[in-house]
C-alpha positions in Angstrom: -66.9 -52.6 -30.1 -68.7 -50.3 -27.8 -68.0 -47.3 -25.4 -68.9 -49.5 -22.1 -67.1 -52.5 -23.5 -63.8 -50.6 -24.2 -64.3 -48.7 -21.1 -64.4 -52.4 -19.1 -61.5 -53.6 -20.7 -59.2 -50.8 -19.7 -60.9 -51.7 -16.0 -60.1 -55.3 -16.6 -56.6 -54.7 -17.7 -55.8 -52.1 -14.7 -56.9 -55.0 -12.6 -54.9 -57.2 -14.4 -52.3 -55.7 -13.8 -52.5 -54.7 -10.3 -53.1 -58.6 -9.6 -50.7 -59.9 -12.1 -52.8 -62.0 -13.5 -50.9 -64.2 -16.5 -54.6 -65.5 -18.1 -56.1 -61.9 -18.2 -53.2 -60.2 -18.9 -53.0 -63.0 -22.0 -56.4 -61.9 -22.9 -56.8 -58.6 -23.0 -53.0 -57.0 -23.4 -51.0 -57.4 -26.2 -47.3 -56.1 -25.1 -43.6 -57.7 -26.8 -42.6 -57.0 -23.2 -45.2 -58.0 -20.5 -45.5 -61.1 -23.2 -41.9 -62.0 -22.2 -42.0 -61.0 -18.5 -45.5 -63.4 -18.4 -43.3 -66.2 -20.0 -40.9 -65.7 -17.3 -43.6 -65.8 -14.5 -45.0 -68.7 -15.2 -42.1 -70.6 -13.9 -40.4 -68.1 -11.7 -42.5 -66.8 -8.5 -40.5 -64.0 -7.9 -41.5 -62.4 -11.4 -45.2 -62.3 -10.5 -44.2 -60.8 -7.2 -42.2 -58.0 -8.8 -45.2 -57.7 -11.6 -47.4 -57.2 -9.0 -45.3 -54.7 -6.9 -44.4 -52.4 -9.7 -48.2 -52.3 -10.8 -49.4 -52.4 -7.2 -50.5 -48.5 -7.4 -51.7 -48.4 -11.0 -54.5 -46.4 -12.2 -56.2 -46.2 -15.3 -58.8 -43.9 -16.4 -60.5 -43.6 -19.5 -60.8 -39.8 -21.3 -62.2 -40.3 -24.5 -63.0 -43.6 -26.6 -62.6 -43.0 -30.5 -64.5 -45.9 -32.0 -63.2 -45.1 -35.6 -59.7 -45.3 -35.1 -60.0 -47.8 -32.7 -58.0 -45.8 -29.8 -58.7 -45.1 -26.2 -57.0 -42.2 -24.4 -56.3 -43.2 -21.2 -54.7 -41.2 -17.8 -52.5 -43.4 -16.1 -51.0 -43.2 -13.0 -48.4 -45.3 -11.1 -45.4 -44.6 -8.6 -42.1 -42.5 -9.9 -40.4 -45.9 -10.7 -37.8 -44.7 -13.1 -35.1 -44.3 -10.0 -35.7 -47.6 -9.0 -35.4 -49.4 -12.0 -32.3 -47.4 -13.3 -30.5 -47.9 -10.5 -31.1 -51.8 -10.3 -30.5 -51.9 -14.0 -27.0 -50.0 -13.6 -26.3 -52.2 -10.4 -26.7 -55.7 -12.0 -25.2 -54.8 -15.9 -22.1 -53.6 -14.1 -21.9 -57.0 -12.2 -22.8 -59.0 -15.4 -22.6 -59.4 -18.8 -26.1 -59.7 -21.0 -25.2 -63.7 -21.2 -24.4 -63.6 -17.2 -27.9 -61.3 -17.0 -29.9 -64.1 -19.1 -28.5 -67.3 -16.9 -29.4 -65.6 -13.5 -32.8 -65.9 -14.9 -33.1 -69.2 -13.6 -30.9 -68.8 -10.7 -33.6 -68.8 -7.5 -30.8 -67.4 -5.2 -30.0 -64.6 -7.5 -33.5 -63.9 -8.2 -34.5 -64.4 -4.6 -32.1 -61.5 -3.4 -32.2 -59.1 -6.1 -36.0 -59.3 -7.8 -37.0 -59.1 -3.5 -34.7 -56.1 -3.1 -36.2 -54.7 -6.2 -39.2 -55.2 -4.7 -38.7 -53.5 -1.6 -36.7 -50.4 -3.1 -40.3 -49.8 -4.9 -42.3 -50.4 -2.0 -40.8 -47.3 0.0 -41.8 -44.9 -3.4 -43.8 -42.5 -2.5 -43.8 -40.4 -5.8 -46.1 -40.4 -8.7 -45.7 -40.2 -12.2 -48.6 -39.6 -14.8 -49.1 -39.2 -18.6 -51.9 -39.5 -20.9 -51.9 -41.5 -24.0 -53.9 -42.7 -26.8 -53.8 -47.3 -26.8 -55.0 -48.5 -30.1 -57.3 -51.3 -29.3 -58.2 -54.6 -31.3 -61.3 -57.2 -31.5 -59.9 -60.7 -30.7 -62.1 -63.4 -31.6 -63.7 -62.9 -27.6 -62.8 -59.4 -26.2 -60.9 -56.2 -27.0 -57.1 -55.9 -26.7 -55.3 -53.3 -25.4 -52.1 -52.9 -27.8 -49.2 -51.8 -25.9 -46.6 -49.7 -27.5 -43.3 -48.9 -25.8 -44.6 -45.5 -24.8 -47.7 -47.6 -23.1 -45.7 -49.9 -21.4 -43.4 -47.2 -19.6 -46.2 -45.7 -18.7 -48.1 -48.0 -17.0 -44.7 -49.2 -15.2 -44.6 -46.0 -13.9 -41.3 -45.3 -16.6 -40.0 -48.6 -15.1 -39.5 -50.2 -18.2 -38.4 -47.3 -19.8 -35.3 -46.7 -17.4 -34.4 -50.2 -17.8 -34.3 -50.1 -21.4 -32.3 -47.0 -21.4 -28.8 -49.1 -19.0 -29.3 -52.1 -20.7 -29.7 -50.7 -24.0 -26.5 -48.4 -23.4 -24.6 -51.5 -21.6 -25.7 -53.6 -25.0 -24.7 -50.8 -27.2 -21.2 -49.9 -25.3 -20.3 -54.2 -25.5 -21.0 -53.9 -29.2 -18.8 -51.3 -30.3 -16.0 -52.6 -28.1 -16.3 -55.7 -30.3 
């Protein structure tokens, strides 16, 4: 593990990212969450479209490289997508229940109209949101891996992910104490 190699990686991930790319983003990312959107994508089109809307803008820029803890502190920038997100995440959980939410997964029509809406509502952002953070970073048995945290992930989703979380987390929380 070197300077220049964790410096490429964080290139090759921000690339990754901007192209969707399932294979590198397998290599070189480990994240519960893109893990599971990836998994999704693979047989759904419309997942890699959004994937590479919402990380269309992405930038990722190294500051400092600490060899010894195995962290790289990295300025990312993306769109504002937190208003997008939370408002498709309020629009669909007030049309469907978590069990509705996971069937539509496979339902092309559904995921035609809203994933393409989605798609567009982030296209017309013309906000940006940044943060700097500090990514821990492993060897795999080839390459480095960036390890995603929450806190990473929201970030370079441009607080996408995080907005989601926050409705559905609420919706899921609301259902379970009505139970």
């Amino acid at each position: 593990m070197t300077e220049d190699n964790v410096t490429e990686t964080v290139a090759t991930v921000q690339q990754a990212l901007r192209d969707f790319d399932r294979k590198k983003l397998e290599k070189y990312v480990k994240s519960s969450t893109l893990t599971y959107i990836l998994n999704l994508a693979k047989n759904k089109s419309q997942f890699s479209d959004l994937g590479k809307s919402i990380f269309a803008d992405l930038e990722m820029e190294v500051q400092s490289v600490d060899l010894t803890k195995k962290t790289v502190t990295v300025h990312i920038t993306n769109k504002d997508l937190q208003s997008v997100a939370s408002s498709f995440a309020v629009d669909v959980t007030s049309k469907y229940s978590n069990l509705q939410l996971l069937q539509k997964l496979n339902d092309d029509e559904f995921l035609n109209t809203s994933l393409a809406d989605l798609t567009d509502n982030i296209s017309k952002v013309n906000t940006k949101i940044d943060t700097t953070l500090e990514i821990s970073i492993t060897q795999s048995k080839h390459n480095l891996v960036l390890n995603f945290d929450d806190a990473s992930e929201d970030a370079v989703s441009g607080g996408a992910l995080g907005a989601v979380q926050t409705i559905v987390g609420k919706k899921t929380q609301s259902t379970s104490a009505k139970k």
